[in-house]
C-alpha positions as CSV (number, residue, x, y, z in Angstrom):
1,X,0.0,0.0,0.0
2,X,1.1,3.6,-0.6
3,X,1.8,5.2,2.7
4,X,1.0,9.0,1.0
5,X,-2.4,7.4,-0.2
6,X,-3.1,5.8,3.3
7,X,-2.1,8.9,5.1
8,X,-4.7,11.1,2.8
9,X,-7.4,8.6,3.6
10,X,-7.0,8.6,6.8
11,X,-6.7,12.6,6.9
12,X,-9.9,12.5,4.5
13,X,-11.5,10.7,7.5
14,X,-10.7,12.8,10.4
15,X,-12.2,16.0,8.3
16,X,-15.4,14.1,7.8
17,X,-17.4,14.7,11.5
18,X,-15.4,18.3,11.0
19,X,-17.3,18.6,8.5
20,X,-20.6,17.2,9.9
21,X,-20.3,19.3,12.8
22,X,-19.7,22.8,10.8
23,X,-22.3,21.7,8.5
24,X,-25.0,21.2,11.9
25,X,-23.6,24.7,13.3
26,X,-24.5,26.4,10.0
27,X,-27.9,24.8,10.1
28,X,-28.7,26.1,13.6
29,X,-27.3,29.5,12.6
30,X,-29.5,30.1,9.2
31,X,-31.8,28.1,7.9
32,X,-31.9,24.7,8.8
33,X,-30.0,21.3,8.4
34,X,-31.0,21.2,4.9
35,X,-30.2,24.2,3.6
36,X,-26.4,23.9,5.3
37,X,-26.1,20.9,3.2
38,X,-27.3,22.9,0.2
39,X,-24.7,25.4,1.1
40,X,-22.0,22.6,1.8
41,X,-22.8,21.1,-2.0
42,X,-22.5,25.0,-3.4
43,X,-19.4,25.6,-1.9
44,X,-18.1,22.1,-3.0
45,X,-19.6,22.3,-6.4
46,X,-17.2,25.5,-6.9
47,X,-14.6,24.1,-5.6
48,X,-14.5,21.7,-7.4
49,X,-15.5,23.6,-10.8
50,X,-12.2,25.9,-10.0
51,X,-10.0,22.3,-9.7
52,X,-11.6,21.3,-12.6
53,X,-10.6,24.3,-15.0
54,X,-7.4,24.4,-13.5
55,X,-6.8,21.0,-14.8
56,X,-7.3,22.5,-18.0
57,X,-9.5,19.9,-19.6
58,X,-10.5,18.2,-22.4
59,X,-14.3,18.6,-23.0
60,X,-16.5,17.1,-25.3
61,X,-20.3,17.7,-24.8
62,X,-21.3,14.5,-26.3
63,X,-19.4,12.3,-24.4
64,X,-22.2,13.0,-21.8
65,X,-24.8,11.1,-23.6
66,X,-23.0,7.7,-23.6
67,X,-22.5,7.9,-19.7
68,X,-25.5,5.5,-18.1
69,X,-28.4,6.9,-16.1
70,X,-27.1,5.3,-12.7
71,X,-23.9,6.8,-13.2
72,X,-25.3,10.2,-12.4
73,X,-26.7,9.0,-8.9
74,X,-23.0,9.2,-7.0
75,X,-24.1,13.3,-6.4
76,X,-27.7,12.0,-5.1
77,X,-26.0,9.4,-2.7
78,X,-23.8,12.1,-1.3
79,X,-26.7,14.5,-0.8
80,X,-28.3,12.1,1.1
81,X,-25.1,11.7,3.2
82,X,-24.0,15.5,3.5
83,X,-27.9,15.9,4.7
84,X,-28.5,13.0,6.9
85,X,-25.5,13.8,8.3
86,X,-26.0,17.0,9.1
87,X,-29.4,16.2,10.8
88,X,-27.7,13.3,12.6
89,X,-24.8,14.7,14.7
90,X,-26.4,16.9,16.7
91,X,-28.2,13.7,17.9
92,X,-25.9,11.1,18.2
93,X,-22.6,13.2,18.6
94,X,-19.7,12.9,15.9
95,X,-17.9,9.6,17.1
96,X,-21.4,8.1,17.1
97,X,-22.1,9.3,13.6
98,X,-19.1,8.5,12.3
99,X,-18.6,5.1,13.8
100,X,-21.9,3.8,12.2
101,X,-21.7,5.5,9.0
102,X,-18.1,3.2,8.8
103,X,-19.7,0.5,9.5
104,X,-22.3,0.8,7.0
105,X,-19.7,1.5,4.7
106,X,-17.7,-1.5,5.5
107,X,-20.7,-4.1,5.0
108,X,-21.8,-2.5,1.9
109,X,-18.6,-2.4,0.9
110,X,-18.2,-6.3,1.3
111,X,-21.8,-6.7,-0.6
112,X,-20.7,-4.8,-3.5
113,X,-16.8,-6.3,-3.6
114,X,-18.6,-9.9,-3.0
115,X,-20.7,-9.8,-5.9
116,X,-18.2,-7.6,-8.0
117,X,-20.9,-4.3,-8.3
118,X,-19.4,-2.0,-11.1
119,X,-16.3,-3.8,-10.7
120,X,-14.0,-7.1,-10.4
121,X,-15.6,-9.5,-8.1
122,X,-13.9,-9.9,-4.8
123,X,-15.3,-12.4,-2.8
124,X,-16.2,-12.1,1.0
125,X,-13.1,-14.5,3.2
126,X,-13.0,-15.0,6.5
127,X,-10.4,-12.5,7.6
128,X,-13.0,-9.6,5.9
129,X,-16.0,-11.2,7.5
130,X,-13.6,-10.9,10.9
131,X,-12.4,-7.4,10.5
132,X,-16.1,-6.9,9.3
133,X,-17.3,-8.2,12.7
134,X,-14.6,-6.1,14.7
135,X,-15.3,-3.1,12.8
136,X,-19.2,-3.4,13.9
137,X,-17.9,-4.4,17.7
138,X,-16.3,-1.6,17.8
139,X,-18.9,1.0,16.8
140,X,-21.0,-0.5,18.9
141,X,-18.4,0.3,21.8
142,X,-18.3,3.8,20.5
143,X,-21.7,4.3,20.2
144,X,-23.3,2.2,23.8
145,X,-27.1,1.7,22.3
146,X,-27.8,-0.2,25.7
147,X,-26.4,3.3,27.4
148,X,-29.5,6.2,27.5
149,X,-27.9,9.4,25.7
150,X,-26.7,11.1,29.2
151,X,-25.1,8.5,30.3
């Protein structure tokens, strides 16, 4: 594994209940959980447009039309994320938040590999359906659903 590549990931996943936790703040200090995550997904979009240009790409309109319908779904699966999340962690606290949306990730992420969704199949062995198993252990740890939210 590339140690710059794991180091990025990992930093990528510190800033996510960062940004969770800005993105509730702004929705307590304007208009609501789902405009912040409107507001997170303007800011992103230009962002991301800038990036883009800089790259100084190649485009060609028409190229659009061959792309499949479910390939456009990636932004509607992260607007459901951004927004969800954003209503979420003021409820169940970052660590909480995050700890269960890694788990989800994790098992889908098994599914998907296991029957080889938009890609080579990689089929589920026991060391994945272990660190599966620890991974859920553990956000159950983190997140104490037996505990009542003061305690």
């Amino acid at each position: 594994m590339n140690a710059t590549g794991v180091a990025l990931a990992l930093f990528i996943g510190m800033l996510l209940p960062l940004q969770a936790l800005i993105n509730a703040s702004l929705g307590r200090q304007s208009f609501g959980p789902v405009f912040a995550s409107l507001a997170s997904f303007m800011v992103g979009t230009g962002v991301l447009l800038a990036w883009w240009l800089l790259t100084r790409p190649v485009f060609v309109p028409a190229a659009l039309g061959k792309v499949p319908w479910w390939a456009w779904t990636g932004g509607m699966i992260g607007a459901v994320f951004v927004a969800s999340a954003t209503l979420l962690v003021p409820r169940l606290g970052a660590a909480s938040l995050i700890c269960l949306v890694v788990a989800g990730q994790l098992v889908g992420s098994v599914l998907l590999d296991h029957f080889g969704v938009l890609h080579a199949r990689q089929p589920v062995d026991t060391l994945r359906v272990v660190g599966l198993l620890l991974v859920v252990a553990g956000a159950t740890l983190v997140v104490r659903p037996w505990q009542s939210a003061g305690g």
